[in-house]
DOSE-243426 format. One record per residue: y negated, z negated, x negated of N, C-alpha, C in turn. Coordinates in steps of 0.2 Angstrom, whole numbers, padded with zeros to 4 digits, always signed. Example, Ala and Ser with C-alpha at 12.3 -4.5 7.8 and 13.67 -1.06 7.14 Angstrom:
2
+0028-0039-0066+0022-0039-0062+0016-0039-0066 +0011-0035-0064+0005-0036-0068+0000-0039-0064 
% end
This chain:
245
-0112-0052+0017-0107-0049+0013-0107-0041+0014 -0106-0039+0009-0104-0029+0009-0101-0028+0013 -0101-0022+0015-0096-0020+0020-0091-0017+0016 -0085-0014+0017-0079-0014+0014-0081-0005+0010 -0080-0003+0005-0082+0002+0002-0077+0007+0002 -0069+0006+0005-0065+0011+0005-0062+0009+0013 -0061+0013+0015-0059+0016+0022-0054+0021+0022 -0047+0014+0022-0041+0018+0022-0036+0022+0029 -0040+0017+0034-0038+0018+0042-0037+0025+0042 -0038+0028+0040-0037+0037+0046-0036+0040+0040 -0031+0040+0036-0026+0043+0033-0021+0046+0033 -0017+0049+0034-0012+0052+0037-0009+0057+0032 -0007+0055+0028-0003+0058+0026+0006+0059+0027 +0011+0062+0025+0018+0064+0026+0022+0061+0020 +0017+0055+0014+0020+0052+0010+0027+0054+0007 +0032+0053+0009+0040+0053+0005+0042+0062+0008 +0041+0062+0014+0045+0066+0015+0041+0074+0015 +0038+0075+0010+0032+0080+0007+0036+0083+0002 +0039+0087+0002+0043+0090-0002+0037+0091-0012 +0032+0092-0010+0026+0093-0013+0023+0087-0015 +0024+0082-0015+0021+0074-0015+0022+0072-0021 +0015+0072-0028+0016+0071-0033+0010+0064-0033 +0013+0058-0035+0010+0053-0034+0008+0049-0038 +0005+0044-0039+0000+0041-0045+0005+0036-0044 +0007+0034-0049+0011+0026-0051+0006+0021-0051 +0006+0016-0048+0002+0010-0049+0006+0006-0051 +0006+0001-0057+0008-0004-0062+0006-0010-0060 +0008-0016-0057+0004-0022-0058+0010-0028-0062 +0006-0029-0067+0008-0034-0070+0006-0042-0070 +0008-0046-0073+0007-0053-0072+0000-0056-0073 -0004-0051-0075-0011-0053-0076-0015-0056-0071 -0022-0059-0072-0024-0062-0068-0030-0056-0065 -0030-0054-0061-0034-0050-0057-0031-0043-0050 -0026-0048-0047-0023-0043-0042-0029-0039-0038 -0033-0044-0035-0041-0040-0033-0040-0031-0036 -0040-0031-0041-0041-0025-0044-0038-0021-0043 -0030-0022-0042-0026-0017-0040-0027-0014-0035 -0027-0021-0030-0030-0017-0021-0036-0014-0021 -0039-0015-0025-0046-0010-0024-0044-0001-0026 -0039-0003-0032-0036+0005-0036-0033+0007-0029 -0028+0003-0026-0022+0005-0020-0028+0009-0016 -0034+0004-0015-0037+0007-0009-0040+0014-0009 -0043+0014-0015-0047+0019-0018-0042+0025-0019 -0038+0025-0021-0030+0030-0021-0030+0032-0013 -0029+0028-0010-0027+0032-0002-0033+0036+0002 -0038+0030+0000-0046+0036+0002-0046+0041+0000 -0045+0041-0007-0045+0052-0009-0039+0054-0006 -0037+0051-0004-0029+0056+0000-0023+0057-0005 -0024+0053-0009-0018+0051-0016-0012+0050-0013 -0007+0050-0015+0001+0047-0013+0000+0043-0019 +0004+0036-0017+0004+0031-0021+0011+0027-0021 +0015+0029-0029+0021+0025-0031+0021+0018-0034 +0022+0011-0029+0018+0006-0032+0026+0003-0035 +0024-0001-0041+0027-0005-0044+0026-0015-0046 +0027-0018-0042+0026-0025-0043+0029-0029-0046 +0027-0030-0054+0032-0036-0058+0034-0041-0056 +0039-0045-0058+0040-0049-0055+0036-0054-0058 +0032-0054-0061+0028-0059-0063+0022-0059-0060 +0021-0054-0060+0012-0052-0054+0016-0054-0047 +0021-0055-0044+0021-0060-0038+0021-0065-0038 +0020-0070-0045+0016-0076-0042+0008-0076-0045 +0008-0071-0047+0001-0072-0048-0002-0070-0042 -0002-0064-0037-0001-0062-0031-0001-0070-0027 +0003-0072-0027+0005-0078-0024-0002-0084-0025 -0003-0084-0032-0007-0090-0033-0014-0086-0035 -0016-0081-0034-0023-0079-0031-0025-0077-0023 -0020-0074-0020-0023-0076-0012-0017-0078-0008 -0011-0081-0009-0006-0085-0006-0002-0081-0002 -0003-0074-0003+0003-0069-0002+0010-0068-0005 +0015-0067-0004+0022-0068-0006+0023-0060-0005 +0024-0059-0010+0027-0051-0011+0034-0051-0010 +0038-0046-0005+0045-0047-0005+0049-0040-0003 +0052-0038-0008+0057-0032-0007+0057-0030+0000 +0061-0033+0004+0063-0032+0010+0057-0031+0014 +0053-0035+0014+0047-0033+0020+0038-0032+0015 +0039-0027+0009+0034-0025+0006+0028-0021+0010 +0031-0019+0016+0026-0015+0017+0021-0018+0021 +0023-0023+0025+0020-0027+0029+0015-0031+0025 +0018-0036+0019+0015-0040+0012+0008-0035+0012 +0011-0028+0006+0006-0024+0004-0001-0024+0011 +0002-0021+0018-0005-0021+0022-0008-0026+0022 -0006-0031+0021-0010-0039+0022-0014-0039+0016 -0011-0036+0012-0012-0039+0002-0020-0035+0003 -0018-0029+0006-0024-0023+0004-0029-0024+0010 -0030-0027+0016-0032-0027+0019-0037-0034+0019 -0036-0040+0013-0041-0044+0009-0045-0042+0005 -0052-0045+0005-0057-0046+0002-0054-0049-0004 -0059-0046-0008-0060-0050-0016-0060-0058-0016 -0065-0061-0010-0066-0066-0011-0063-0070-0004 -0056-0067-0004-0050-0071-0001-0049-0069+0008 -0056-0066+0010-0055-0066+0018-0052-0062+0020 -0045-0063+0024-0040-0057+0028-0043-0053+0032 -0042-0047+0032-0043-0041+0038-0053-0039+0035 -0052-0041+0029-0060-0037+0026-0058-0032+0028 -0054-0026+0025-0052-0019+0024-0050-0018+0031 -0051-0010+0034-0047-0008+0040-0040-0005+0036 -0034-0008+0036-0027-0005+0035-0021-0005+0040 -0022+0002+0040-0015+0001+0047-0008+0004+0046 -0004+0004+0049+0003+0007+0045+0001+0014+0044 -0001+0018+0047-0001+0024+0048-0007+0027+0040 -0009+0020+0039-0010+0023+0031-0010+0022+0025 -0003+0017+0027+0002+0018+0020+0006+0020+0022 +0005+0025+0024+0011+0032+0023+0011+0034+0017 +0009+0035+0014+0009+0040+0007+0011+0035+0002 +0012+0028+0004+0014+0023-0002+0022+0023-0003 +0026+0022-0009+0033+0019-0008+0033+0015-0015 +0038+0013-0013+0037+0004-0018+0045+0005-0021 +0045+0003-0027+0050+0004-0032+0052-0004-0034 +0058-0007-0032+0058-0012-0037+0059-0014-0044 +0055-0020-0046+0053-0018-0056+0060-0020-0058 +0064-0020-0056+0071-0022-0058+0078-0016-0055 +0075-0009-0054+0076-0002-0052+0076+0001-0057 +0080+0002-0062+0078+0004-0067+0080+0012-0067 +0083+0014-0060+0088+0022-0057+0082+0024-0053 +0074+0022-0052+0071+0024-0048+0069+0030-0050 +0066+0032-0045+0064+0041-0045+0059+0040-0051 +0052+0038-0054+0048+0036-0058+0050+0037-0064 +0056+0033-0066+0063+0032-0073+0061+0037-0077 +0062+0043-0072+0064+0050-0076+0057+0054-0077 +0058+0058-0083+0051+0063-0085+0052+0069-0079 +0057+0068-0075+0059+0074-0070+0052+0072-0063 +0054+0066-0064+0052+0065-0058+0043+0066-0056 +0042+0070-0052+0035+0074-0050+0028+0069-0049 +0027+0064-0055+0020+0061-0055+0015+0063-0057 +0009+0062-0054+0002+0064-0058+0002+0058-0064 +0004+0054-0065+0002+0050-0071+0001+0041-0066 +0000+0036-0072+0001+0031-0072-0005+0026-0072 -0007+0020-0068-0010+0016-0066-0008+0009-0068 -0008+0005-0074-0008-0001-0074-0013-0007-0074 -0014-0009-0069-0019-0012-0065-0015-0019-0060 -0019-0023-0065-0021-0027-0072-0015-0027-0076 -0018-0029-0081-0012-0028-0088-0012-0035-0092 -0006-0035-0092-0006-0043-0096-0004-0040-0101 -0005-0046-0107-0003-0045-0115+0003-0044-0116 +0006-0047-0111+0015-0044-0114+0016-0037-0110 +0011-0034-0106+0014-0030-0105+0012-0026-0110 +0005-0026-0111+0002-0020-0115+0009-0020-0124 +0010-0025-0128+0014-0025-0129+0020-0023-0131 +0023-0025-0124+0029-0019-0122+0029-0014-0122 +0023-0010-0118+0024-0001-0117+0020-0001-0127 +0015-0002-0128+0016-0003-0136+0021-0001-0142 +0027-0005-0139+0031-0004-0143+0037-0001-0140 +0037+0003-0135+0042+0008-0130+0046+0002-0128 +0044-0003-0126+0051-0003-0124+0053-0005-0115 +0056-0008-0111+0061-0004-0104+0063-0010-0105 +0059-0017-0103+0061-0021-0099+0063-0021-0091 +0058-0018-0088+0059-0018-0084+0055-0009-0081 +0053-0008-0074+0051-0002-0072+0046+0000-0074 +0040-0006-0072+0035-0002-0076+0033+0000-0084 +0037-0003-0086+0038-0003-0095+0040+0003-0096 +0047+0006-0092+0051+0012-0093+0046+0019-0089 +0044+0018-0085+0039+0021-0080+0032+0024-0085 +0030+0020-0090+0024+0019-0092+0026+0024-0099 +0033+0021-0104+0035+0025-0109+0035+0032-0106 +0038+0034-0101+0041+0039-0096+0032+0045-0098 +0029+0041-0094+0020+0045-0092+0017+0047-0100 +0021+0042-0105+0016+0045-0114+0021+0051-0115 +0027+0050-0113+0031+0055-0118+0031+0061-0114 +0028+0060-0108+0027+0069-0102+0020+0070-0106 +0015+0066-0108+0008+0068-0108+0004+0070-0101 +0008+0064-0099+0002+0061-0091-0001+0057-0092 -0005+0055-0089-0012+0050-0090-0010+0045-0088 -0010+0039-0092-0010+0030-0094-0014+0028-0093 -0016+0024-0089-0025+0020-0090-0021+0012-0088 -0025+0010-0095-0019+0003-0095-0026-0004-0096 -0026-0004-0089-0032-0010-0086-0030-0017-0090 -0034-0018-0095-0031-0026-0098-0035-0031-0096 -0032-0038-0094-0035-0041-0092-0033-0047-0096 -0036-0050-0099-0036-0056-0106-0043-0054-0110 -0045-0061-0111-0049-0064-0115-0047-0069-0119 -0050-0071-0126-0052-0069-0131-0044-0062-0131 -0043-0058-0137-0039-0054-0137-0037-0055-0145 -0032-0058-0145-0027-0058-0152-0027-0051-0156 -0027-0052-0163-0028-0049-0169-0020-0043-0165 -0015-0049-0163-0009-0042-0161-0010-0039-0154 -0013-0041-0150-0016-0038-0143-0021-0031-0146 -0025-0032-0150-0030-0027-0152-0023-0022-0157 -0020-0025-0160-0017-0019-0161-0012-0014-0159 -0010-0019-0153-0006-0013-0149-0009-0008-0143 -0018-0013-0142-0021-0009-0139-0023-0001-0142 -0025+0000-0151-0023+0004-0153-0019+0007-0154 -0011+0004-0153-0006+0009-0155-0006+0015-0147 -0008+0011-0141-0008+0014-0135-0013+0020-0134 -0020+0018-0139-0024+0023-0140-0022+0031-0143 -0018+0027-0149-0015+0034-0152-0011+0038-0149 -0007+0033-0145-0002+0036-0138-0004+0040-0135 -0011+0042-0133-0014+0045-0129-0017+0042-0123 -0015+0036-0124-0018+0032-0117-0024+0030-0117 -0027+0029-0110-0033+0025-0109-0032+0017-0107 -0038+0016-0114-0037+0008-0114-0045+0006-0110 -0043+0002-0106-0048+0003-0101-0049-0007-0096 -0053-0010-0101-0054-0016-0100-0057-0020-0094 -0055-0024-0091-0055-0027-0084-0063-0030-0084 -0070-0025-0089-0074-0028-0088-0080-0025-0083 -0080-0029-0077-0088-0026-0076-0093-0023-0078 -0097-0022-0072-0105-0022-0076-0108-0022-0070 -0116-0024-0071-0122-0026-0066-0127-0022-0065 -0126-0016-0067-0130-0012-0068-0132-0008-0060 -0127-0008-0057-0124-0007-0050-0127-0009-0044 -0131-0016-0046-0134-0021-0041-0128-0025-0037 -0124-0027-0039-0119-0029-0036-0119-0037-0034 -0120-0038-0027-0123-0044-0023-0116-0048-0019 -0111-0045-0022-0103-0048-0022-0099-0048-0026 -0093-0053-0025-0088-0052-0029-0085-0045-0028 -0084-0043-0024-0081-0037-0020-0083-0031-0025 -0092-0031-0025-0093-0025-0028-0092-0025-0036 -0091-0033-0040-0088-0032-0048-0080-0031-0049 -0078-0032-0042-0070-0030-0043-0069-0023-0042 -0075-0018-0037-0075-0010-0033-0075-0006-0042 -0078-0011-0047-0083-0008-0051-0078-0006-0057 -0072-0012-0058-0067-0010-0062-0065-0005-0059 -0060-0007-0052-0057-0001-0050-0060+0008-0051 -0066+0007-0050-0070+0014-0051-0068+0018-0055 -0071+0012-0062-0069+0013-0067-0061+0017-0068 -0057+0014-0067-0050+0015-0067-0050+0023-0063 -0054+0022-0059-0052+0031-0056-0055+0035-0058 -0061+0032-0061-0063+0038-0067-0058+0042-0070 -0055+0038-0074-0053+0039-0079-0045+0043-0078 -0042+0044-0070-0038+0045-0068-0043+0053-0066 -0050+0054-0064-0052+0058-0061-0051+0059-0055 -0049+0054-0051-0049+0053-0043-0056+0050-0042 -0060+0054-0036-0065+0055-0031-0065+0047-0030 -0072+0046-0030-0071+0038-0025-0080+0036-0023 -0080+0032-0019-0090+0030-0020-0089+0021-0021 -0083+0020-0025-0083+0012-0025-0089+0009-0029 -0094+0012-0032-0099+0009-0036-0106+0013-0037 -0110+0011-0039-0118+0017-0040-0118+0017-0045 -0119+0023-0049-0119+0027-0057-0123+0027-0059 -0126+0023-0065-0132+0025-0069-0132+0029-0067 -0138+0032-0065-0146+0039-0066-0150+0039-0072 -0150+0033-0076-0157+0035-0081-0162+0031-0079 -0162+0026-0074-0168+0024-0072-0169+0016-0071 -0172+0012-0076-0171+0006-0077-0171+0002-0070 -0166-0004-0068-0166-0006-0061-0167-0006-0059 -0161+0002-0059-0158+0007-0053-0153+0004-0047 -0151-0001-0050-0146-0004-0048-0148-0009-0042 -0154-0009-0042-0154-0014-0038-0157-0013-0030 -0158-0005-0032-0160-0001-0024-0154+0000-0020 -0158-0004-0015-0152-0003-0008-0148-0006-0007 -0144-0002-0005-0137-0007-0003-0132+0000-0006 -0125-0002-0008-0121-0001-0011-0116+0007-0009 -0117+0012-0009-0113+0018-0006-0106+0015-0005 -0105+0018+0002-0099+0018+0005-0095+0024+0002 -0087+0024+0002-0083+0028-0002-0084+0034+0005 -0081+0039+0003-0080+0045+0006-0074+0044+0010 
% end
């Protein structure tokens, strides 16, 4: 098995009480691929990111029926370390996560519609939905504030901060493709939950690192979740896999 490609143990940051703490929103919606978020969540805190996490109420039973974690208001922080601290392919304590490095995390519930995120006041770098289900692409599609991420997400198009709205559905309805273009013309990054093998990728882990990467491309956060085309026909298959920074 790979070894863990982000290393969030020795982070330290001052999270909430940073007068200065401008943070990424992370989105999880009801979609099938939470693996991915916790790759974003991990990858987020190794660059030394603060991270505003939002959990629909739908993506806790999907959370629930992909690694049998129960996500719960009241003891979210303790859920989240355990959530982030599995492997892709289900085995607890893959990742080193300790409290001291989700510090820089706070969690909004998707039924907070007064939370700090709400408002275009409030001091974000922009928005992360990972993974995205059809109703949710959808909803932010059509502006509307079902819940927080919805309201959070309209919030991030009409500041002109960065959206990158990770979908995760196959085959894709004639109405899915076109709301995925109306988010296009929104400004947003549409940015699909697909792999690639190009990488050498010899786990599940590293085709789950390989969206996530993806995903922070396009946010332009630093990370080593994945090997980069060079130009050099399989390239991918030299080595073993770069460890994140």
């Amino acid at each position: 098995m790979e070894p863990p490609h982000n290393d969030i143990s020795k982070q330290t940051d001052t999270g909430t009480r940073d007068p200065g703490r401008r943070p990424w929103v992370v989105g999880i919606s009801g979609a099938s691929g939470t693996p991915f978020a916790a790759s974003v969540v991990r990858g987020l805190l190794a660059a030394g990111e603060a991270v505003d996490l939002i959990v629909s109420r739908a993506s806790r039973l999907t959370l629930l029926d992909e690694t049998g974690i129960a996500f719960r208001d009241a003891h979210w922080r303790s859920d989240l370390r355990e959530w982030l601290a599995r492997g892709a392919d289900g085995k607890p304590e893959t990742f080193p996560v300790t409290e001291e490095s989700l510090a820089p995390v706070r969690y909004w519930p998707a039924g907070d519609l007064a939370a700090g995120p709400s408002s275009g006041s409030y001091p974000a770098k922009g928005m992360l939905i990972v993974p995205a289900s059809t109703a949710c692409v959808a909803g932010v599609a059509l502006g509307l504030s079902k819940d927080l991420l919805q309201r959070v997400a309209s919030v991030t198009l009409k500041e002109r901060r960065r959206l990158v709205v990770a979908v995760r559905e196959t085959p894709l309805s004639g109405q899915t493709l076109k709301a995925l273009v109306a988010l296009d013309e929104a400004g947003a990054v549409v940015l699909p939950a697909s792999p690639a093998f190009y990488a050498g990728a010899t786990h599940i882990q590293d085709l789950v690192d390989f969206v996530a990467g993806r995903v922070l491309d396009a946010a332009e956060v630093p990370h080593g979740l994945y090997r980069r085309w060079e130009g050099e026909l399989r390239g991918g298959s030299k080595g073993e896999a770069p460890n994140a920074p």
